[in-house]
DRENDO-1510 file (C-alpha; in Angstrom, 1 decimal, always signed):
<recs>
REC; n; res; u; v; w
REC; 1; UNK; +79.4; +36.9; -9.6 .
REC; 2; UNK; +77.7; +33.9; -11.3 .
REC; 3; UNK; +80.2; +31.1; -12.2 .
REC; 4; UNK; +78.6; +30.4; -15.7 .
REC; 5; UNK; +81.2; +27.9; -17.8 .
REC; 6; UNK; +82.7; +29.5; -21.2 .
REC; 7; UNK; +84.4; +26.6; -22.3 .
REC; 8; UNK; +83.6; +23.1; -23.2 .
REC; 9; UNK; +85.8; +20.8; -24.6 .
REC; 10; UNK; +84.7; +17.8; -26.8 .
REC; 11; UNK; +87.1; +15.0; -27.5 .
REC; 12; UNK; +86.7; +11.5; -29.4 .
REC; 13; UNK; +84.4; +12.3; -32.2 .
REC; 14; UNK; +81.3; +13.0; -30.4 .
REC; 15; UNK; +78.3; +13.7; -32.5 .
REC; 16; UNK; +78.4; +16.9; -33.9 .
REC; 17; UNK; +74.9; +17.2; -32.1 .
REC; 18; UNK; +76.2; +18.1; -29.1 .
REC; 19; UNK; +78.1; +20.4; -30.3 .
REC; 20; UNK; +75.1; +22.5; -31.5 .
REC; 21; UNK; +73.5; +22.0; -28.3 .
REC; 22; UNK; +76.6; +23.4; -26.3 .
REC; 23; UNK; +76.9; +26.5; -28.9 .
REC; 24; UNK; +73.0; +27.4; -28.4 .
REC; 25; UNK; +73.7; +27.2; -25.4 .
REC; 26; UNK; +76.2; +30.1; -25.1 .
REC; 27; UNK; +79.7; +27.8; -25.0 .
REC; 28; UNK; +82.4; +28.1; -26.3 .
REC; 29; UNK; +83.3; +25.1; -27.9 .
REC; 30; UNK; +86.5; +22.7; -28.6 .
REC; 31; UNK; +86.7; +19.9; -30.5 .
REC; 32; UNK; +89.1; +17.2; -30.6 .
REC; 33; UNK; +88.7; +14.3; -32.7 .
REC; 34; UNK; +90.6; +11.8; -31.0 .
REC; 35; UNK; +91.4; +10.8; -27.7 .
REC; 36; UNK; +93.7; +12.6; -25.5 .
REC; 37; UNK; +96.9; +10.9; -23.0 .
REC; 38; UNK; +96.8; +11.8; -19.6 .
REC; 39; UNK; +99.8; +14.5; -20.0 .
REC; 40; UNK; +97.9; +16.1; -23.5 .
REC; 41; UNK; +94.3; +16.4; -21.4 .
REC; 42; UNK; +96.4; +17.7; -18.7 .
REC; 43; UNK; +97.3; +20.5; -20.7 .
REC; 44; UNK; +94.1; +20.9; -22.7 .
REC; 45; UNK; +92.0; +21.1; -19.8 .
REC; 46; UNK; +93.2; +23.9; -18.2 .
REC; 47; UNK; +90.3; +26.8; -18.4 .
REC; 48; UNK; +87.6; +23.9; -19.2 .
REC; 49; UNK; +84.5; +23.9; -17.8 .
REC; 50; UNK; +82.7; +20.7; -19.1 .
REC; 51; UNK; +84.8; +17.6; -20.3 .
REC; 52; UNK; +83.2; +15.5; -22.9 .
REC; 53; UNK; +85.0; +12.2; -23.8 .
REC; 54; UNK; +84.2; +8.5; -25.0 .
REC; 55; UNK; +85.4; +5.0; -23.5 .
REC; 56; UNK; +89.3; +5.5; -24.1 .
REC; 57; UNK; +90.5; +8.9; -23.0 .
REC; 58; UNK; +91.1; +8.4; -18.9 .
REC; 59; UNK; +89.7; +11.2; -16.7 .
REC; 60; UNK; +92.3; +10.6; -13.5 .
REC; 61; UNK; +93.0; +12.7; -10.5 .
REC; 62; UNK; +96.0; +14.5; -12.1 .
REC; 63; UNK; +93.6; +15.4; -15.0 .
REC; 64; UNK; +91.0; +16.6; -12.8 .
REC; 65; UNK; +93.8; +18.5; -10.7 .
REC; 66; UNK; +94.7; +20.4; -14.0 .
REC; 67; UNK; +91.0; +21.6; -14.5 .
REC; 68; UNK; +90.6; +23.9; -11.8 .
REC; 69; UNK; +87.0; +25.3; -13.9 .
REC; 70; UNK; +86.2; +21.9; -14.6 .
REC; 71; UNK; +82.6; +21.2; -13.3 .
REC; 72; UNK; +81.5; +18.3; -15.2 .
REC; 73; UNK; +82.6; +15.4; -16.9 .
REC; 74; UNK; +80.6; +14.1; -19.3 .
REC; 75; UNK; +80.8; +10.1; -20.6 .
REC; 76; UNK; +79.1; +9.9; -23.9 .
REC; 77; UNK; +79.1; +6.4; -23.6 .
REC; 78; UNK; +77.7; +3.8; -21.5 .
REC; 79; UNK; +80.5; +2.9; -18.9 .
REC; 80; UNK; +81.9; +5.3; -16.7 .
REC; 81; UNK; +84.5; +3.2; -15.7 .
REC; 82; UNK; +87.5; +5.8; -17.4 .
REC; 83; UNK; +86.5; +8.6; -14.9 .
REC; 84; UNK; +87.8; +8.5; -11.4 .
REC; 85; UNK; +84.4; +9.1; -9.5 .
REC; 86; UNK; +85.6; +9.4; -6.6 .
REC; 87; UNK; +87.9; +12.0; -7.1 .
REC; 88; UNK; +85.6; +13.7; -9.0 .
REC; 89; UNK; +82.7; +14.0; -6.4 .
REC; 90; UNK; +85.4; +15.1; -3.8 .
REC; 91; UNK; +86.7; +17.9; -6.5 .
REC; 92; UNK; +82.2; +18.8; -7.0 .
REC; 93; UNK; +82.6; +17.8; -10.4 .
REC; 94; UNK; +79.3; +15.8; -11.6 .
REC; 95; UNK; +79.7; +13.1; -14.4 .
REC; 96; UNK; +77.0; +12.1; -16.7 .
REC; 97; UNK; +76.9; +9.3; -19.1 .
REC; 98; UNK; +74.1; +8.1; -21.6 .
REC; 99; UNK; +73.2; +4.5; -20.2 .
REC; 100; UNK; +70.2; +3.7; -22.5 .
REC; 101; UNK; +71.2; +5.7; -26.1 .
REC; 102; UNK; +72.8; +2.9; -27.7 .
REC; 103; UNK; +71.0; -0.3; -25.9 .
REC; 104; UNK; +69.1; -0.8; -29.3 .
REC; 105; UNK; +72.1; -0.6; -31.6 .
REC; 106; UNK; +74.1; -3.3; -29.1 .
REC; 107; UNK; +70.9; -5.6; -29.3 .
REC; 108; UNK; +70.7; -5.5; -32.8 .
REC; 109; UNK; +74.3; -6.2; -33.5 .
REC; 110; UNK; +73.9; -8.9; -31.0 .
REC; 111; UNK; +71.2; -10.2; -32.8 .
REC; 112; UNK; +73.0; -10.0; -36.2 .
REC; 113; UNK; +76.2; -11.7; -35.0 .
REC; 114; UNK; +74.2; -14.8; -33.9 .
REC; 115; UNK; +72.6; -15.5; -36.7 .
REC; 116; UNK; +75.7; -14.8; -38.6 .
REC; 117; UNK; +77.3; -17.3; -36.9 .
REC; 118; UNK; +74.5; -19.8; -36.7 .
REC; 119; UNK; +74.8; -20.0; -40.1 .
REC; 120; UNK; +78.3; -19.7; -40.4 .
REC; 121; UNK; +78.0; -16.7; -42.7 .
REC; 122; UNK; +81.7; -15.7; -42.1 .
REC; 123; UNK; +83.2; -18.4; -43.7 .
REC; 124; UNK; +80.5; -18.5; -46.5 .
REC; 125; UNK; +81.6; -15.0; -47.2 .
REC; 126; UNK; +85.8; -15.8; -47.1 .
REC; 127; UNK; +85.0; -18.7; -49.5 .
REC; 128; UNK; +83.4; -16.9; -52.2 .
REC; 129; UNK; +85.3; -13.8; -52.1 .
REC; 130; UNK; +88.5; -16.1; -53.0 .
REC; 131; UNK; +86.3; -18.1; -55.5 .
REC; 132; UNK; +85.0; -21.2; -53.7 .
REC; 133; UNK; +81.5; -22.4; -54.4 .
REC; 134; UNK; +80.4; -24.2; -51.3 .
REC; 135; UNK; +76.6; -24.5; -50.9 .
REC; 136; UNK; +77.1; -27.3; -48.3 .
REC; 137; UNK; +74.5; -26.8; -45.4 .
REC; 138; UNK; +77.2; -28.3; -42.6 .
REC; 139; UNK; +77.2; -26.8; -39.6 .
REC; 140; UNK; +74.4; -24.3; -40.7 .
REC; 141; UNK; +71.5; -24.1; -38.8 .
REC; 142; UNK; +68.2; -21.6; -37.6 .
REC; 143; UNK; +68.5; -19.9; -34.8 .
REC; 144; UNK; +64.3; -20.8; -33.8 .
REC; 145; UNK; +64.3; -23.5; -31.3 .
REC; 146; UNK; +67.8; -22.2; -30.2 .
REC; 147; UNK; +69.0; -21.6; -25.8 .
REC; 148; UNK; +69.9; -18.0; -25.4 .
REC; 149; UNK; +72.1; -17.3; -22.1 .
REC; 150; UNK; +71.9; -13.9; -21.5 .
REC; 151; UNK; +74.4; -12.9; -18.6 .
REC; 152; UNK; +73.7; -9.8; -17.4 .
REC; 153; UNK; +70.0; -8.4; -17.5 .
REC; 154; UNK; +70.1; -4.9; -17.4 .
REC; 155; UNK; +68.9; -2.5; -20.1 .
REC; 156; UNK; +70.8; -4.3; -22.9 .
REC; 157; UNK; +70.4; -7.7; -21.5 .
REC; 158; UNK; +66.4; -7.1; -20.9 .
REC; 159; UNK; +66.3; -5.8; -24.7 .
REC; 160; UNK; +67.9; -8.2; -26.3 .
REC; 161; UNK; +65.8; -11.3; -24.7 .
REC; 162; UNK; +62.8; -9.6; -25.9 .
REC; 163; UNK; +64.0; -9.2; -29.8 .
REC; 164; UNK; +65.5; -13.0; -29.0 .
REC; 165; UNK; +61.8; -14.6; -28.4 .
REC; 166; UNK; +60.3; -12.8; -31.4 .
REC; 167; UNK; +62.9; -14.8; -33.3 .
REC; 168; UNK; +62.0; -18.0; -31.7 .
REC; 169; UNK; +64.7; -18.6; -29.3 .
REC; 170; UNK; +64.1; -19.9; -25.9 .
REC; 171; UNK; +65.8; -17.6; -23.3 .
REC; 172; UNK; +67.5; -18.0; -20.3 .
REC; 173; UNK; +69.4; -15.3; -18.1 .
REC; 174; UNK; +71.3; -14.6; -14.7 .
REC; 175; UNK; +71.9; -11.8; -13.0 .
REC; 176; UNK; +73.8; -11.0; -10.0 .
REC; 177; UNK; +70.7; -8.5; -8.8 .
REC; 178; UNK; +67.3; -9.4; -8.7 .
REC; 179; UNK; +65.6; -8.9; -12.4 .
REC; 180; UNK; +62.2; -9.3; -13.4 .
REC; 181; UNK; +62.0; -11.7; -16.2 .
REC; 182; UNK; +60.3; -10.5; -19.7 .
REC; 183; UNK; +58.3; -12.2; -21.9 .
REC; 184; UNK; +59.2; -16.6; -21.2 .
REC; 185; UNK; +62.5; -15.6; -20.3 .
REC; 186; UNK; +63.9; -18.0; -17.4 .
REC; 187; UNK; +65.8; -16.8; -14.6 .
REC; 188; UNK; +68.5; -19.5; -13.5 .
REC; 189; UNK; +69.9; -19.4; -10.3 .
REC; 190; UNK; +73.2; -19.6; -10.8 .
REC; 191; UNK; +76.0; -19.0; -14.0 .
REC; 192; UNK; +77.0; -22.6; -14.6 .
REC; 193; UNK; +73.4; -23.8; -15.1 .
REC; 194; UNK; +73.0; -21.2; -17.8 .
REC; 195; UNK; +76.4; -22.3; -19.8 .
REC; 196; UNK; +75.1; -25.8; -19.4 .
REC; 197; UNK; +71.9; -25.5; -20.8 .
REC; 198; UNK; +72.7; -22.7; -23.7 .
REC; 199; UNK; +73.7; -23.0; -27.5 .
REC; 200; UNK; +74.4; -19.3; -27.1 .
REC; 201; UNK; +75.9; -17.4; -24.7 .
REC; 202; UNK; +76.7; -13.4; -24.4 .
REC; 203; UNK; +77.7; -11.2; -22.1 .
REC; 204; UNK; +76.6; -7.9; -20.8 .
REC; 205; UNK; +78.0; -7.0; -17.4 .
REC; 206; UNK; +79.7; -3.8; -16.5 .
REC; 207; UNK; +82.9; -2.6; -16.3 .
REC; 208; UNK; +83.1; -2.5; -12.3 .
REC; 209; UNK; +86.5; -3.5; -11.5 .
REC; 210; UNK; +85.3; -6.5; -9.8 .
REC; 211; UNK; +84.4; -8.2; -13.4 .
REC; 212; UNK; +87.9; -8.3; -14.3 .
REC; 213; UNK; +88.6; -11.6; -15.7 .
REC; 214; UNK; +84.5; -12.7; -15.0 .
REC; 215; UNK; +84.5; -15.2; -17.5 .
REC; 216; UNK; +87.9; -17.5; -18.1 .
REC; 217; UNK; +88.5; -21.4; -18.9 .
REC; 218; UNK; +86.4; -23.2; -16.1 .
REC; 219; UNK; +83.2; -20.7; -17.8 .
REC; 220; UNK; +84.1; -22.4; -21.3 .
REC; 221; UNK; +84.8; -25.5; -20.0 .
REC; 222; UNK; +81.3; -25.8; -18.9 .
REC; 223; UNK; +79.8; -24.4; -21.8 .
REC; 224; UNK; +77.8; -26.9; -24.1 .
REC; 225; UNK; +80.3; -28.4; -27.1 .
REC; 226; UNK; +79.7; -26.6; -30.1 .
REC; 227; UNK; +77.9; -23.4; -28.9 .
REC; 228; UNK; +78.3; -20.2; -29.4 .
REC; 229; UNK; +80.1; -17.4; -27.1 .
REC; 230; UNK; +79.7; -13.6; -27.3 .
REC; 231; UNK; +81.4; -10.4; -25.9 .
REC; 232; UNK; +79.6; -6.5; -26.6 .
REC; 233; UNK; +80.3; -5.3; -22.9 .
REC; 234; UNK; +83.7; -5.0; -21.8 .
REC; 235; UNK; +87.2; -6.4; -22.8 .
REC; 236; UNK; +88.4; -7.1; -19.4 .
REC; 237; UNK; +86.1; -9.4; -18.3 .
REC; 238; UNK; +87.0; -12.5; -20.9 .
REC; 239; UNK; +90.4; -14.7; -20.8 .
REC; 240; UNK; +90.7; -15.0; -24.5 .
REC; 241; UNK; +93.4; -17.0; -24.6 .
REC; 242; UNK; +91.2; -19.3; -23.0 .
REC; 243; UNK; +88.8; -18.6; -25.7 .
REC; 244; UNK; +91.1; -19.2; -28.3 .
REC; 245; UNK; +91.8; -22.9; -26.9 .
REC; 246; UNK; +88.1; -23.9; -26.6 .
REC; 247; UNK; +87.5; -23.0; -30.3 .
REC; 248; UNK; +90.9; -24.6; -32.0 .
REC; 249; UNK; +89.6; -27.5; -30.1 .
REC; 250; UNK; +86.1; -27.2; -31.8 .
REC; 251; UNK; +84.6; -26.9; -28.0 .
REC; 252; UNK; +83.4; -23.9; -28.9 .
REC; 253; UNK; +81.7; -23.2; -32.3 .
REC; 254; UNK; +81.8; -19.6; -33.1 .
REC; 255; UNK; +82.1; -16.3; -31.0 .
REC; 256; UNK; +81.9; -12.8; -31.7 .
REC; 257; UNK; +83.5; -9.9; -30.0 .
REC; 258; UNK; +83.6; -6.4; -29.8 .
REC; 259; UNK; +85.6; -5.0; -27.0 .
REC; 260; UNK; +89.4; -6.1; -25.7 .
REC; 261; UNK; +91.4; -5.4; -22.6 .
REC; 262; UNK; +93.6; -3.3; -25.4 .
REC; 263; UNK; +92.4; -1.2; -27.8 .
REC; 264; UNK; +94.2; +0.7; -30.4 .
REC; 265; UNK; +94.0; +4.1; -30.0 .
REC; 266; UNK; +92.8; +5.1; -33.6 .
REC; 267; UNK; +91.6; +4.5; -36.9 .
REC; 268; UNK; +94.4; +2.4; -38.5 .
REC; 269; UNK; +96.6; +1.2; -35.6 .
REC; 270; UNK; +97.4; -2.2; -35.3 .
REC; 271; UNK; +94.9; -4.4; -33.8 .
REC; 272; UNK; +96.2; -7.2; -31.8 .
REC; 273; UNK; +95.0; -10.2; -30.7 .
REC; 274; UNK; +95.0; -13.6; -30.3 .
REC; 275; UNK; +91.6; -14.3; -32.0 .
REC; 276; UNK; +92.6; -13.3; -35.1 .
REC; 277; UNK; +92.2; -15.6; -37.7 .
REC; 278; UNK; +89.9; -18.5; -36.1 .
REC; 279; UNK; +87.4; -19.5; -38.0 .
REC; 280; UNK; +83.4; -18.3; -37.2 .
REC; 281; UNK; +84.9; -15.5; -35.2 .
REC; 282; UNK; +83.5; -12.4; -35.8 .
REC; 283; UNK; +85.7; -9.3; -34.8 .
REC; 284; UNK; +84.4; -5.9; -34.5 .
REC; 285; UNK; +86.4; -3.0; -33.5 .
REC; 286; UNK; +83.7; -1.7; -30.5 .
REC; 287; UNK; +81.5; -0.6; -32.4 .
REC; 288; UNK; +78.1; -2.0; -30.6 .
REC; 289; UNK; +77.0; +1.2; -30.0 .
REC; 290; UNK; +78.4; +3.0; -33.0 .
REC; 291; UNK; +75.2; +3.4; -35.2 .
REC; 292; UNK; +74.4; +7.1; -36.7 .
REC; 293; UNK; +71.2; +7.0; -34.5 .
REC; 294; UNK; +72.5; +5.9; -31.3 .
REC; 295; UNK; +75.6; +8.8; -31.5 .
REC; 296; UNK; +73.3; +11.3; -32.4 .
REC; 297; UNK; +71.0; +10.7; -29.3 .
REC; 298; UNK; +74.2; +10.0; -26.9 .
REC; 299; UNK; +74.7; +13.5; -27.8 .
REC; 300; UNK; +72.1; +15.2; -27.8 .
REC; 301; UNK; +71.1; +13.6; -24.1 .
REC; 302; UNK; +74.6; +14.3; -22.2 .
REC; 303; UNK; +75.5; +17.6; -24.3 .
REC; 304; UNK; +71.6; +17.9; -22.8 .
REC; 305; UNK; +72.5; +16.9; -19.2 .
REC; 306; UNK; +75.8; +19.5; -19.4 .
REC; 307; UNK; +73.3; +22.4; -20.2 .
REC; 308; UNK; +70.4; +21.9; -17.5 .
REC; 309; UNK; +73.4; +21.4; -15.1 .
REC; 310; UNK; +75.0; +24.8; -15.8 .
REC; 311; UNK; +71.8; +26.4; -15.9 .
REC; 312; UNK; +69.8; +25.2; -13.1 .
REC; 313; UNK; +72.0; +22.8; -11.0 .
REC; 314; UNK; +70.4; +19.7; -12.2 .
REC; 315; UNK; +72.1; +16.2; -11.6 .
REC; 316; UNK; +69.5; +13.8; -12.6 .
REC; 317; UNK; +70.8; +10.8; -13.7 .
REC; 318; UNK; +74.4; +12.0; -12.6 .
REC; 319; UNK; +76.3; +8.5; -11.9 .
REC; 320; UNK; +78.3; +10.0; -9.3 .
REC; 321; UNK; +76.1; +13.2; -7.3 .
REC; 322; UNK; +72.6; +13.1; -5.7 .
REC; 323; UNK; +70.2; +13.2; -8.5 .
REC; 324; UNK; +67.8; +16.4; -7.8 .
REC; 325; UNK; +65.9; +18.4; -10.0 .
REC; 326; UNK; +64.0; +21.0; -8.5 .
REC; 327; UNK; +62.0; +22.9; -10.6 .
REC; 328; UNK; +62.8; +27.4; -10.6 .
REC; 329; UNK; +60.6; +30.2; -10.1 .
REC; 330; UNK; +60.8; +33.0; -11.8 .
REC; 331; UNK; +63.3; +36.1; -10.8 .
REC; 332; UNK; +65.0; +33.9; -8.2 .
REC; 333; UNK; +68.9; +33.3; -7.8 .
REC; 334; UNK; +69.7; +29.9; -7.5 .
REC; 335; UNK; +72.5; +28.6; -5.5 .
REC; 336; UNK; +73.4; +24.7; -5.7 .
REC; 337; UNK; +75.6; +23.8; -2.7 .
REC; 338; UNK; +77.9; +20.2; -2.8 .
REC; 339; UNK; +79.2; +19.4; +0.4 .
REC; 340; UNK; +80.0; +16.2; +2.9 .
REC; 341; UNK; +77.1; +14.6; +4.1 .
REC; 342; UNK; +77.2; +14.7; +7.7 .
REC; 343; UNK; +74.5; +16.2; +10.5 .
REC; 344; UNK; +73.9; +19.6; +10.1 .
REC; 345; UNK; +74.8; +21.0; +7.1 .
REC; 346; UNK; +71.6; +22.4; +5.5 .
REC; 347; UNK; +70.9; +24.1; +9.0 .
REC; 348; UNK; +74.3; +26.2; +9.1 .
REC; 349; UNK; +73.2; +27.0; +5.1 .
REC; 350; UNK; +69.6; +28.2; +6.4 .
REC; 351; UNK; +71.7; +30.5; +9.5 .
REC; 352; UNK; +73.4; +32.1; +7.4 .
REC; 353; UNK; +70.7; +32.9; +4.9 .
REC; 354; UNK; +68.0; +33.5; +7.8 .
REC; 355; UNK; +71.0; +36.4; +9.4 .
REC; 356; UNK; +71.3; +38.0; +6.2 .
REC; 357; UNK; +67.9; +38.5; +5.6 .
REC; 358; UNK; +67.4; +36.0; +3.0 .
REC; 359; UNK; +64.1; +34.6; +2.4 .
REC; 360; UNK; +64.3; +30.9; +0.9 .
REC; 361; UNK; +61.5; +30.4; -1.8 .
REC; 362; UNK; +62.1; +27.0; -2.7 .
REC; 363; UNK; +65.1; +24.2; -1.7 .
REC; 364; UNK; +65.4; +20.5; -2.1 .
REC; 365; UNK; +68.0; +18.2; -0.5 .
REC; 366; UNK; +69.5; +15.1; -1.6 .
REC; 367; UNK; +72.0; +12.9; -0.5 .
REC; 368; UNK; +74.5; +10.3; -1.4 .
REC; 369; UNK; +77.0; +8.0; +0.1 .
REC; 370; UNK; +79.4; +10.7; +2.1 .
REC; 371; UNK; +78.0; +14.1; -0.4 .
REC; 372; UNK; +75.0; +16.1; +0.0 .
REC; 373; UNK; +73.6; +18.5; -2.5 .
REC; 374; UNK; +71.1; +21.5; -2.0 .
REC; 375; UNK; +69.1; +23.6; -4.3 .
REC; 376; UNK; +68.2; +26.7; -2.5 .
REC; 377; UNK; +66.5; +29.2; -4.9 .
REC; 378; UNK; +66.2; +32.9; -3.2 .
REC; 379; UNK; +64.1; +36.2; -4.7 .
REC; 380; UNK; +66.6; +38.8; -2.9 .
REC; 381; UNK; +69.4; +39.5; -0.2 .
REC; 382; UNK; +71.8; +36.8; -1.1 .
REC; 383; UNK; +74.7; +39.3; -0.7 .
REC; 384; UNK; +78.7; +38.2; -1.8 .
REC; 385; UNK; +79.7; +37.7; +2.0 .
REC; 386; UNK; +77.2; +35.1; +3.0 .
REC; 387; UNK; +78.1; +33.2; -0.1 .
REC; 388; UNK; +82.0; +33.4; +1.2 .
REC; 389; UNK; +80.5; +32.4; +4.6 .
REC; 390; UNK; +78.8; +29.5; +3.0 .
REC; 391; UNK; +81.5; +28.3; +1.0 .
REC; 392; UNK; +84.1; +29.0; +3.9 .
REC; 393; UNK; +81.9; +26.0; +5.6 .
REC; 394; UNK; +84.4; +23.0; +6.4 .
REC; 395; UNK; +81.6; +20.5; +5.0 .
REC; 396; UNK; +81.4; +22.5; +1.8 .
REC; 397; UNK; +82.9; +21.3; -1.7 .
REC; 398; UNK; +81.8; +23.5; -3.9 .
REC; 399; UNK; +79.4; +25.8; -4.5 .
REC; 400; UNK; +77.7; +27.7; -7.4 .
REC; 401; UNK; +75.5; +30.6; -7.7 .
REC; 402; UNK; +72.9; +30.8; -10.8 .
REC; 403; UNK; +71.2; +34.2; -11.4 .
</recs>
């Protein structure tokens, strides 16, 4: 009998966009406008075939235990670091994410916050709004002319040194991996000559958990004195207390930040930390990627990647299962096999099918790390007992047939 999901459940105030994808689909869908705890997503996730969530609700073993159907995860988001991959590729469930849908609105937030704080806008504004005329140019200045240090060049990184020359700044990056510069960007060969040449410097690293505390009091130490420090990537990787110290001590000139190692959980908590009221510090409450256009295309792509999945077996750009996408003939039965990749897998699959009769009309392997993944698509004579022979396979993990 095909395996086709009924339920999907949405959670976090994911655009309503995929949504109507999901229900077009044939889904049933569930939305939940919040995050969920680990015991309340236990609960809810029971009979749940695709899991849609944001940056704070945590996808853990226990969670993915309780959703016996489940058979993807989906991270409309960039980071991925809330799901337990692992235990999610040994369960055969595939997560997506949306890695490029919001690098624009980060950029231009970037962008905004440096010249905002450049020019000391912040304060301008607090002045006037409790009556203060102060037209003084102190401390104001352009940002043409200005030292960019990007640190991390990836899609947001790459973006926002492009947008960064148009303005006139001179930009410098480093990366970890080997990145082709664009434009004049400069490449530096190591971290500390970046903070010691830049007037600006922002992050945009992942949230691998060996970034945890990345950037602490030596990093603003070596910084130039009076430049400028921001944070869009994750909240983990900054000692702000550190921060805090370099700015009361006017080291540091300004910073802006958008994500913390806490995070309240929902509009109208408490927010605490100690950057709160410094002066040229611009707090936002992670919203870098939280523009109407950047949410609408986050859903629309993973709600996207949950369909072709369910309907074909495709994992491209899954962040956690060989990426295939093998393309279906018509009147075929598809059957998309996740197992341990070791010697010898796809030949047992083919046995079987060759001793029931079953003529393969198209297949594709791929592998990854320790799992292996293969599309077999069949016209006739995939009977129920060589798919229990299949599955009874000691490599296999899971396995789906598509009619």
């Amino acid at each position: 009998m095909p395996e086709t999901p009924a339920r999907a459940l949405l959670l976090e105030q994911i655009h309503p966009a995929a949504e109507e994808i999901l229900r077009s689909a044939g889904f049933q869908v569930e939305v939940i406008p919040r995050a969920l705890d680990e015991d309340e997503l236990v609960q809810r996730v029971e009979g749940v075939s695709l899991l849609g969530i944001r940056s704070k609700t945590q996808v853990t073993p226990r969670v993915l235990d309780a959703g016996r159907n489940l058979i993807s995860v989906g991270a409309f988001c960039i980071g991925t670091n809330q799901v337990d991959l692992a235990a999610a590729s040994d369960r055969g469930v595939a997560v997506f994410n949306a890695p490029f849908s919001n690098t624009r609105s980060v950029v231009e937030l970037a962008i905004s916050e440096i010249i905002a704080m450049t020019r000391r806008l912040t304060e301008k504004n607090h002045l006037m709004h409790n009556g203060i005329w102060d037209k003084s140019a102190d401390g104001a200045h352009e940002v043409r002319g200005r030292t960019l240090g990007i640190v991390g060049y990836g899609n947001i990184g790459a973006q926002l040194s492009v947008l960064a020359e148009n303005l006139g700044m001179k930009v410098l990056f480093y990366d970890t991996a080997d990145k082709l510069a664009l434009g004049n960007a400069r490449r530096c060969q190591t971290l500390k000559e970046l903070l010691a040449e830049a007037d600006v410097v922002t992050l945009h690293v992942d949230g691998r958990a060996a970034n945890e505390n990345f950037f602490g009091a030596d990093d603003f130490a070596t910084m130039r004195r009076g430049s400028l420090f921001l944070n869009l990537s994750r909240g983990f990787v900054v000692d702000y207390a550190a921060l805090r110290t370099q700015i009361e001590s006017g080291h540091i000139s300004g910073a802006s930040v958008d994500v913390f190692p806490v995070e309240p959980a929902g509009r109208g908590d408490e927010f605490v930390s100690e950057l709160r009221g410094l002066p040229n510090v611009i707090l936002t409450p992670h919203i870098g990627g939280s523009t109407e256009e950047a949410q609408e295309d986050i859903g629309r792509y993973v709600a996207g990647k949950f369909r072709d999945f369910v309907r074909d077996g495709s994992t491209s750009m899954s962040v956690n299962l060989p990426g295939l996408i093998l393309p279906r003939p018509q009147n075929t039965l598809r059957m998309v096999h996740l197992h341990r990749n070791v010697p010898g897998v796809l030949a047992r699959v083919n046995g079987l099918l060759a001793e029931g009769g079953v003529n393969v009309e198209a297949q594709l392997l791929g592998t990854r790390g320790d799992f292996g993944y293969v599309v077999t698509d069949s016209a006739s004579g995939t009977t129920q007992s060589i798919v229990d022979a299949i599955r009874a396979l000691p490599e296999t993990i899971r396995l789906r047939i598509i009619f």
